[in-house]
C-alpha positions, 0 to 999 in steps of 0.5 A, a space after each residue: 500500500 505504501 509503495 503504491 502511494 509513493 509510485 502514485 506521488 512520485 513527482 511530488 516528492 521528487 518537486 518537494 525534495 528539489 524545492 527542499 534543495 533549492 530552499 537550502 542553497 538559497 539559505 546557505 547562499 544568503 549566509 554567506 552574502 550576510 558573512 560577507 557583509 559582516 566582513 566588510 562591516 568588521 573591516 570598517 570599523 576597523 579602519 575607522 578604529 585605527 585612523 582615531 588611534 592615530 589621531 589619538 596618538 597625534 593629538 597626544 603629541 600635539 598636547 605633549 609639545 603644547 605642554 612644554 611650550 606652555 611650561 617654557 612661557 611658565 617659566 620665561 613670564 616667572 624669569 621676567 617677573 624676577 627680574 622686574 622685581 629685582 630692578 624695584 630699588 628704594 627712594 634712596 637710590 634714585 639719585 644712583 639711577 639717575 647718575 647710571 641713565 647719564 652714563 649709560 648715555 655716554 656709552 659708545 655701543 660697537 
């Protein structure tokens, strides 16, 4: 009885099977479209990832040289200010300052 069924159906099995075959080439070829896209979503991101670390590391540097630049003026402004401090002198002095303005005058610069 069986086999009497199955030679009466056998077109359709045989339609079924194949469309069952079809259905998983379909499937496994839309795995490997949905691989690739993730592929080259992963290398994306990966070039996005290392042009930021590049950035990164330059902006680090630039931070670093602003840094020093800054400590330098630091350090320049702090000079000056010592200097100017140093050159405050008493009401006492003036006349010296004066005597020293005339005679710097007279000096003769090569």
């Amino acid at each position: 009885m069986w086999l009497l069924a199955i030679q009466q159906y056998k077109h359709i099995i045989y339609g079924i099977v194949f469309l069952g075959i079809i259905g998983c080439y379909l499937y496994v070829k839309n795995l490997q479209v949905t691989i690739k896209e993730q592929r080259v979503t992963i290398e994306q991101i990966t070039i996005e990832k290392n042009k930021l670390l590049y950035d990164s590391i330059e902006h680090t540097k630039q931070f670093e040289h602003l840094s020093k630049q800054l400590s330098i003026a630091q350090q320049q402004s702090k000079t000056k200010i010592i200097k100017l401090k140093e050159t405050i002198v008493s009401p006492d002095c003036e006349e010296s300052i004066k005597y020293l303005k005339q005679e710097s005058n007279n000096i003769t610069w090569d």
